[in-house]
Each structure stands twice: as structure tokens, then as C-alpha cells.
N, C-alpha and C positions, 0 to 999 in steps of 0.2 A: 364143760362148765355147767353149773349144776344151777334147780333155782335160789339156792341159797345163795351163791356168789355173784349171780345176776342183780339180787333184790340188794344185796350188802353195795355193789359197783354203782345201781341206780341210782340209791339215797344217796352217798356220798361224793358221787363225780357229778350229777344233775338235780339232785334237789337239794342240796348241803347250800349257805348261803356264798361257801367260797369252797375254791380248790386250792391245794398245791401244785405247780410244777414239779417238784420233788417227788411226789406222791405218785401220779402221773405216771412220771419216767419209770416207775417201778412196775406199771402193767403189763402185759407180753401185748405181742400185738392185737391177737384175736381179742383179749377182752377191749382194747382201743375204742377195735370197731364194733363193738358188741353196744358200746357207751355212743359210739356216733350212730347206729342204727337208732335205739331208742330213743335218743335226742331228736331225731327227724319225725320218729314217729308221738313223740308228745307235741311236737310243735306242729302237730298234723291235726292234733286232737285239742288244742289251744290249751292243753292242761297245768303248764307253765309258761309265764311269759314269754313270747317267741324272742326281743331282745337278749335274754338272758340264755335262753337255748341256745343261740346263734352266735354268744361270745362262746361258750362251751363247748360245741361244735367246733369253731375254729381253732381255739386252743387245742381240741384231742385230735385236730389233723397236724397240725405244726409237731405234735409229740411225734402221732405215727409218721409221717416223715423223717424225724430222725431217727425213730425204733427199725423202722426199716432198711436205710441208709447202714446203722451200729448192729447190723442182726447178724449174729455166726456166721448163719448159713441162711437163705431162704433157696424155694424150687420154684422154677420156670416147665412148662409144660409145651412141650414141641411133638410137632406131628412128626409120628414116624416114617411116613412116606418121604415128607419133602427134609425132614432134619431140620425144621426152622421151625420158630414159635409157632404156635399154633394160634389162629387167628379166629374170634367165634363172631358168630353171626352182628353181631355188635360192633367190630371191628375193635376188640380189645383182647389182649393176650392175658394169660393167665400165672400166678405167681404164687406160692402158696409158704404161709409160716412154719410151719413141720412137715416132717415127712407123712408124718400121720394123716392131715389133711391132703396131701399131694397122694399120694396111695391109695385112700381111698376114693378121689376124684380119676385116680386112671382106673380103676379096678368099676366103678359107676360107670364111664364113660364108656370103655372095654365092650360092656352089655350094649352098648347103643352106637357099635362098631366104629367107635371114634379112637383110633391106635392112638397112645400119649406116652411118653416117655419123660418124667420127672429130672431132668437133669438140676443137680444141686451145684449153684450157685457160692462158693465163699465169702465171706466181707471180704476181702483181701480184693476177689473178682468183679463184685458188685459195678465199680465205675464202671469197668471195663464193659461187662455187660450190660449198660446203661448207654454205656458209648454205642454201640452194636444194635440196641433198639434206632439210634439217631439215625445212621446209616440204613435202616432197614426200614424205614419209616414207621416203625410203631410206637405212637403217644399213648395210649389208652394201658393201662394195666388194671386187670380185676384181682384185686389180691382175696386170698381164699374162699375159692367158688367151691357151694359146698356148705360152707358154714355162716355164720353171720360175715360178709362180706362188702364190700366199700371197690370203689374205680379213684386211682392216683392217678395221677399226670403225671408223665415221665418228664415233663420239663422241670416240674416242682421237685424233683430226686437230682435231678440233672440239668442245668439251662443247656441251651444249644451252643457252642463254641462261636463265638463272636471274632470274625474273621473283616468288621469294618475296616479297620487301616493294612488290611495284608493285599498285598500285591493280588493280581487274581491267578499271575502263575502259580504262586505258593499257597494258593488253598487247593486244601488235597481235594481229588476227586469224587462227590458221592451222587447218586442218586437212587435217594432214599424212595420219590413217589415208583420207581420203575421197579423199586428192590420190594416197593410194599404189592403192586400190583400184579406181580410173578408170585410172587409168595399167596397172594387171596384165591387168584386164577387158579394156582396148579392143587392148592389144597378143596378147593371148593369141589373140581372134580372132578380127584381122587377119592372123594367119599361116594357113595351110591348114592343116587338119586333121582326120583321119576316127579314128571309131573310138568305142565307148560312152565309155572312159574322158578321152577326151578334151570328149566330151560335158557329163558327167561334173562332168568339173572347170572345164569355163566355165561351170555352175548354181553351182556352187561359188562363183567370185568374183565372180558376176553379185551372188549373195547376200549376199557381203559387201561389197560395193557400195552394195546398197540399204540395207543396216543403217546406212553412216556417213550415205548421204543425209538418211534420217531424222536422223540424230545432229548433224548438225552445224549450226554455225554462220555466216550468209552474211554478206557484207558488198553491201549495196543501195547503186548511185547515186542521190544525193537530192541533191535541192538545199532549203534552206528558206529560207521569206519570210517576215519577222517585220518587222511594224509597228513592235514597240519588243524588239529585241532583247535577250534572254536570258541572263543570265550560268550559267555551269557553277556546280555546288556544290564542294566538296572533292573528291569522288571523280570530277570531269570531267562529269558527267550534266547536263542541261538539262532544264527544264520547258515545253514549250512553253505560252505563251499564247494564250490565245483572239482570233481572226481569222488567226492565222500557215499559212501554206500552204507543204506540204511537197510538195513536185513529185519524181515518181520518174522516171526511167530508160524509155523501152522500145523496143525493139527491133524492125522490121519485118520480118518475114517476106513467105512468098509472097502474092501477092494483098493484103488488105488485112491480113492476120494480125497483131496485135500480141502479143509476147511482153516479159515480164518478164526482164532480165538481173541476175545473182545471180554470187559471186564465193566461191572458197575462201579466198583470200587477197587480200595490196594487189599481188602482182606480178600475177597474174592478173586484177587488177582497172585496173590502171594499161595493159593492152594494148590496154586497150579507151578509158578514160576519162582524163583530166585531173586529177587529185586536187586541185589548185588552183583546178578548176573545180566539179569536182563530190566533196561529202564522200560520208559514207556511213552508212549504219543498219545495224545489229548484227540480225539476224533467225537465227531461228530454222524448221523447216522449213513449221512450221504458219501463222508468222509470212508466209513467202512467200505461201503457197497463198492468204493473206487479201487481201495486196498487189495480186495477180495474179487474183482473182477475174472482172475484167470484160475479161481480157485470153486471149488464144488458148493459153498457158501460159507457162513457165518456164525458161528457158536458162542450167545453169551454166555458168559458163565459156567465154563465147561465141567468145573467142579461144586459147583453149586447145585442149583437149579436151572438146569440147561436148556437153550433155549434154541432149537437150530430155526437158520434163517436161510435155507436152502430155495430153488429159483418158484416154487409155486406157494413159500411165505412170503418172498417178494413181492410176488404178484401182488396178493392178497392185504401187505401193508400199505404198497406200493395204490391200490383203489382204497383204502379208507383214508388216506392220505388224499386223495383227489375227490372225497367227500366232504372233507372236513374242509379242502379249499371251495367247492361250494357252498356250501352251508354259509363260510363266510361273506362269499360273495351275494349269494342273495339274502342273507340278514342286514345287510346293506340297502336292500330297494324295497320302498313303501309299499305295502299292498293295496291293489288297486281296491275301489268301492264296490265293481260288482265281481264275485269270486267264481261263479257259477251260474252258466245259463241251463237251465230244463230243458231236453229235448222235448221235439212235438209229436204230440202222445196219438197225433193221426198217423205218423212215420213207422209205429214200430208194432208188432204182433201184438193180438190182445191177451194174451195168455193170464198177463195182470199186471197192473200198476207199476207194481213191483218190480216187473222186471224191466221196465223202461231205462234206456241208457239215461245217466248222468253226461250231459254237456259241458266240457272246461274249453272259456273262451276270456279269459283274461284274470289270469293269478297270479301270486309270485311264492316262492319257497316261502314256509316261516320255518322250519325247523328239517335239520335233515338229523338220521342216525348215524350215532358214532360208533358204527358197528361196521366192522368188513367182511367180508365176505367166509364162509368155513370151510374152506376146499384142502386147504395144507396137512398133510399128515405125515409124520415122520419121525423116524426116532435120532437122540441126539448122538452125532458120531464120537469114538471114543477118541483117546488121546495115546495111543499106542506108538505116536510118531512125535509125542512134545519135544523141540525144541528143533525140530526139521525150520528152515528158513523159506522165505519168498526174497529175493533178492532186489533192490530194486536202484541202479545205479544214476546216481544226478552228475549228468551234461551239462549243468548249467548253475550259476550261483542262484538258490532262491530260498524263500524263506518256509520256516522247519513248518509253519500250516499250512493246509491246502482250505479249500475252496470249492465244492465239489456239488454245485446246486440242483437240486431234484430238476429233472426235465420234464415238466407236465405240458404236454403238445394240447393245445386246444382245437376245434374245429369250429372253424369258420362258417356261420350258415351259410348256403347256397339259397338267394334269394329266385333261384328260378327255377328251383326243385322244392317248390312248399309243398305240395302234393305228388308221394311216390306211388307209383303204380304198382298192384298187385301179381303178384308174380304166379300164384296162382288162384283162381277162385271159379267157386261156386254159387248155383243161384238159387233163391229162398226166392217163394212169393210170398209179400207181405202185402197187406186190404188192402182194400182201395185201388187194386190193379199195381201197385207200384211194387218193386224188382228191389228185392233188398241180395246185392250180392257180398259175400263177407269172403277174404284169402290173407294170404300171407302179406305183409306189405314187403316192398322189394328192397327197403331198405330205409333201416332206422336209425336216425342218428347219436351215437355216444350218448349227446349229453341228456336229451332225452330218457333212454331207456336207464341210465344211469342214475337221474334224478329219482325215475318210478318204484327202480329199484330199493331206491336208499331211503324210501317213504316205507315201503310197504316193509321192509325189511324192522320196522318197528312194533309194527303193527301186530299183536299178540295172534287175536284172529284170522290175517292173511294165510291162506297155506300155498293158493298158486296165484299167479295172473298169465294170461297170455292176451299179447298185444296184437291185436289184425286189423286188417283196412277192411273199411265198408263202404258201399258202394249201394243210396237210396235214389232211386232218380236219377236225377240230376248234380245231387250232394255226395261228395266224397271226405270219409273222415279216418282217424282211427278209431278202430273198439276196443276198448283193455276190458275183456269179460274174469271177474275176479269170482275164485273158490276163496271164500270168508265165511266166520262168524260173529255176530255183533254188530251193533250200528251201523246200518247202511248208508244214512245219511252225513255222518261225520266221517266215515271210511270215504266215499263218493268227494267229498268236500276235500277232503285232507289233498288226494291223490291230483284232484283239480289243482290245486295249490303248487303242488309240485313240479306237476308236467307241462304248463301252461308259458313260465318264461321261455323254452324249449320246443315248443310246435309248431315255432317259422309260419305263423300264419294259416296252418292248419286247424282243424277241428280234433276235438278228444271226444266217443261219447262213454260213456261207463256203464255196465252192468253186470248184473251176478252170473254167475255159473250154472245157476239151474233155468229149465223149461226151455223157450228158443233157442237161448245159448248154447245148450249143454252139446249138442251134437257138431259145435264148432270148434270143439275142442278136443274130441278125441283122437287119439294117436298124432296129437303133434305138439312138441316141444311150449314148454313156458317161457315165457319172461323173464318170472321170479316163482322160485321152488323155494318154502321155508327148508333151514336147511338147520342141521347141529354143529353149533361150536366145534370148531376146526384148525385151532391152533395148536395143535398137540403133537 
């Protein structure tokens, strides 16, 4: 577009006294948004009345709305790693009016090792691919990044299917947050990247990842075998009767490995399976884990974005799942008035101030991370055995759901073990004549070192902590001597907060890792080690 056709577009779509609709409809789309750009930006600079800007504006979106809805063809921009839209830092996908502009956007992109693959889109396909963003949960569209450029709402292209008076049997299966949060996670890093905050922010969506995993709702290959088949009720449900054999799904892996295959949705589900052949069970996550008990794990999405859920992601969902139930539980109880007692500065070496422990004698959580742990590593097993069965025959008449409640064992304090004895220790002299001895404590409790964990585990500047019993005198406590960078005093505080509902009447004291500390730490194990995203 040249400035001749710029200046001719300005006069007439934004400072003319009127427009047509007619007229309008005849621009492509880039000059649309060429006319919404500059409207924004006059009405930035007050150079026309902002009312009048603002009906014109609205008007050249209701156009591009349906220019784009009636367009030939437009392109969509997918990573080529994961084969899905491609997600930018903004959480908006990308869409573009020509090939011209799409080409040159991969060819740009290319240089700044971002793989894009322009897949063209038909009108004919549009809804459908419109549908496809619903399930996948992306709202956001940036249409032609690159040129003069505008962000739609895929709702405003597309409302969301209004499923108010449908049974709840008969809305099909989606889970769009869990389908968006695999998709940000796996592409985020797939791309290189150095640096804490990038670190950072792939804990970030690693965690909100494992939140929908937990949340969501799968749909199982099954097949069922009934002697005297089963009629649905009103709401579509089934009872199975007693002898009927419901045959599931599974998946070969390496060697003889069998895994469970598990689906977000029916398209996801149709890549793999037959739906003519094979229906499907509505599961939930607990639901699966029961399924898949005798089997090597769990596979969502086998032909997607695959996700294995093998016994050491278990684990792993399995603790930020018993994080997120504390978090709830103590965002529940009031914090008390005093957060943080000072130890006394005659008790500890004089090295400096600075390194005096921090005392926690009465806090409560305010906030835990929703983050688990990154120990799981593994590749997704293949499907070189689809349509192999797990068999699983009903003795008894019962109904087609199960029921299958996460088991989080709590422990009990032991009120006559507030203070464990050191298993092994050594002895420091500290002034004043008094015997500062520091070892291993003999034994720490879950929820405790759990809570410590799930604070620090936030915490940008943490890299270690190791937790030991000290022994001043007469006084016996723990010490969490912490490797950090940054605020010492909101670090000290935070960790007080944390570990405090969990000390059974014990003492916490806190300090850093340098000067007296440093030599009580060597050659022996942490608490908490910063560790790298580990869901992969």
C-alpha cells in the first residue's frame, strides 16, 4: 500500500463527514486495518473528535469481521514442532490475509529460529477451523503480523456453542484450558532458551498444565460386551448388567510396555481410533489412574501432543496435587499478628548480623506454588499395538461411572515428638562459652518439609536450602541454612510463614549459606535443590 492510497483511505473513511457501508465492503482486509490503525492513532493525538473516531472504528471492525469470515482463503501459522497454532508471547495466534504476508512472516520469523508453517485455510473451512480454535482454547487472533495489524476475538468470528438446555451426557467432550496449556508448555520449550526468567516461566506453564491434567475430563476407547444389551435412560446413561465386558484401549510401547491411551477431545480421539468402532468412557483423572493400574502408564493424546504419564509423572502430579490441597487449606486460617520472632544475637557467631538465624514462632501459609516438582523424563510410547484390549469383566450389576477418589494420607502430628533428636552432630563453639551443636535431624515431618519446599520452590533466587537441628545450650531447634539471592528479609519472612503451621511446637531458626554456615553444608544432601522443568 503506498502513501498515495493511505492518504486517499484517511480522507475518506476517517475525516469525510460520512461513510458508506457499501464502500467499506469493498476494501481487502489489510487496508481495513490500516483505517483502524490510524483511527486509534488520531484519537491518540486528539486530532479528531474521539466520538466520531470511535463510531468509525466500530464500524471498520463489524466490516473486517465479516471481510474475514467471506475471505477465499486466509493463513494460520503453526509451529512446526508441535503441528498446532502457534502461540506468541501474548497468548494470541497468528492469521494472515495473503500468502504474501504469511511468507514473508515465516521467512522473518525463520531468521529468529521460530519454524512456522503457513497452512491455508479455505472459506468453505473457516467455521471449522474456528471450531478447532474453541477446543483448543485459543481466543486471541493477531491478524497480519508484519503489516499494519489489528487482534479479533474468536468469539466475535465465532460465539461458543451454547449447550444451556443439553443433557450434560450429550455435550461432547472438550477441554480447551488443558488442550491450551500443552500446546503453550510444549511449544515454549521447544524453542531455545537461556536465562532464570525464562526458566522461570516454563515452571510457570509446566504448572498450569498439571492443574488442567488433574482437572480434566478424558474420553477412553472402549468397547462393551453385553449379553442382553442395555437401553440408555433419559439423560443417555447406561447401567451396565452383570456379565457385560467392557474392553479398553491400549497402547504398546517399548519392549513389552503397555500404556493406557486417554483423549481431550473426539478430534483427538478420532486420530487415533474409529469411533464407529470404538465408543468411549467419560473419565475423570483418578478415573484413569484406576483404568491403567496394571498397565506401564498413560498417554494423552497419542497422536497429538503426547503426553506420557508414566509412575515417576505420577509422582510428580500426584505432590502438586497435595500442594494445591494445602494452599487451600491454609488460605483458609488467618494470619496470626506476630509472623516472626529475631533470634538472640548473644546465641549466634559474630561473623555479622547478617548472618544471624531468622526465628519462625507463629505463621500461617499465605500463598503456596503451583508448581511440582521436575524429576519425570521420558519419551511418549508409540502405538504399534493400537487396538490391543485390557479386559475388564463385571460380576456385578453397577453403574457405567466409577468413582475413584485421590488417596492423600495425611499425618498426624505426634504431640510427644515436638523435638527430634539429631542423628548425627557436630560441635561448634559459639561466645560466650555456649556449645552451638548443628546435625542431621532424625526425622522430619511430610508436611513440613513439604510446605518449605513448595515456598522456596517460588522463590526466583533460592538455589538450595538444607534443613538441620541445632542444638544452643539448652535450646533446641531447626536451622534451614538457605543458598539465595535477594532479599533476605522477605525471603526469611516468607519461609517463616510457611513452615510455622507445621513445627508441632518447635522452633525454626533461618540463615544464609555463607560464613558460619557454610561449612555445615558441605557434602550433604538439600532439602530443596532449584531444579528444571521436568515434564517432558
Amino acid at each position: 500500500m503506498n502513501e498515495k492510497r493511505k492518504d486517499e483511505l484517511g480522507r475518506r473513511f476517517l475525516l469525510s463527514p460520512y461513510i458508506l457501508v457499501d464502500e467499506c465492503n469493498e476494501l481487502e482486509i489489510q487496508e481495513l486495518i490500516f483505517l483502524i490503525h490510524s483511527g486509534k492513532h488520531l484519537k491518540s493525538k486528539e486530532a479528531v473528535p474521539a466520538k466520531k473516531l470511535d463510531e468509525r472504528i466500530s464500524l471498520l471492525f463489524n466490516v473486517l469481521h465479516e471481510k474475514v469470515k467471506d475471505a477465499e482463503a486466509l493463513y494460520i501459522a503453526y509451529e512446526k514442532k508441535t503441528n498446532y497454532p502457534y502461540i506468541d508471547a501474548e497468548d494470541r495466534i497468528w492469521m494472515f490475509s495473503t500468502e504474501e504476508y504469511a511468507s514473508h512472516a515465516a521467512d522473518y520469523f525463520l531468521q529468529q529460529q521460530l519454524m512456522l508453517e503457513m497452512k491455508r485455510v479455505g472459506k468453505e473451512d473457516l467455521m471449522k477451523m474456528l471450531g478447532e480454535l474453541h477446543m483448543l482454547g485459543l481466543r486471541k487472533i493477531l491478524v497480519d503480523n508484519g503489516q499494519y495489524h489489528t487482534m479479533l476475538d474468536r468469539d466475535e468470528l465465532l460465539p461458543p456453542p451454547d449447550f444451556g438446555n443439553t443433557p450434560e451426557i450429550n455435550i461432547p467432550v472438550t477441554n480447551p484450558d488443558l488442550q491450551h496449556a500443552i500446546i503453550r508448555f510444549f511449544q515454549f520449550i521447544g524453542i531455545k532458551r537461556s536465562g532464570e526468567g525464562a526458566r522461570q516461566l516454563a515452571k510457570e506453564y509446566e504448572a498450569k498444565m498439571l492443574y488442567e491434567v488433574i482437572r480434566a475430563k478424558y474420553l477412553v476407547p472402549m468397547q462393551l460386551d453385553e449379553k442382553v444389551p442395555s437401553a440408555p435412560d433419559e439423560q443417555g446413561r447406561k447401567t451396565i448388567k452383570e456379565g457385560a465386558r467392557i474392553q479398553f484401549a491400549v497402547l504398546g510401547g517399548e519392549g513389552d510396555s503397555k500404556w493406557l491411551p486417554v483423549f481431550t477431545d473426539w478430534k483427538e480421539f478420532e486420530k487415533a481410533y474409529d469411533k464407529k468402532v470404538w465408543s468411549s468412557n467419560i473419565a475423570t483423572y483418578d478415573d484413569i489412574l484406576a483404568i491403567s493400574a496394571r498397565m506401564d502408564g498413560i498417554v494423552v493424546n497419542c497422536r497429538g501432543i503426547a503426553i506420557p504419564i508414566h509412575e515417576k509423572n505420577k509422582q510428580m502430579i500426584e505432590a502438586y496435587r497435595q500442594e494445591l490441597a494445602a494452599a487451600a487449606v491454609e488460605s483458609s486460617k488467618e494470619a496470626p499478628n506476630e509472623a516472626v520472632k529475631e533470634s538472640d544475637t548473644d546465641d549466634v557467631p559474630a561473623q555479622a548480623p547478617a548472618d544471624a538465624p531468622d526465628r519462625a514462632t507463629n505463621a500461617v501459609l499465605d500463598e503456596v506454588v503451583s508448581q511440582a516438582p521436575n524429576e519425570a523424563s521420558a519419551e511418549a510410547p508409540n502405538d504399534s499395538t493400537t487396538g490391543a484390549r485390557n479386559d475388564i469383566h463385571i460380576d456385578h450389576e453397577t453403574e457405567s461411572t466409577t468413582d475413584n477418589g485421590a488417596q492423600n494420607e495425611s499425618v498426624a502430628a505426634d504431640q510427644t515428638k515436638n523435638q527430634p533428636l539429631a542423628a548425627t552432630i557436630e560441635e561448634v563453639p559459639v561466645l560466650q562459652g555456649t556449645t552451638l551443636q548443628i546435625g542431621d535431624p532424625s526425622e522430619v515431618s511430610e508436611p513440613l518439609a513439604h510446605s518449605i519446599k513448595a515456598y522456596l520452590k517460588k522463590q526466583k533466587g533460592v538455589k538450595k536450602a538444607y534443613l538441620k537441628w541445632m542444638v544452643k545450650g539448652e535450646e533446641q531447634s531447626y536451622l534451614l541454612i538457605v543458598d539465595f539471592e535477594g532479599s533476605q528479609e522477605e525471603l526469611f519472612r516468607g519461609i517463616a510463614q510457611a513452615a510455622t503451621p507445621h513445627l508441632n511446637g518447635s522452633l525454626l531458626d533461618i540463615t544464609g549459606s555463607d560464613g558460619w554456615a557454610a561449612e555445615h553444608v558441605r557434602d550433604t544432601e538439600p532439602l530443596y535443590k532449584k531444579k528444571r522443568f521436568g515434564f517432558i
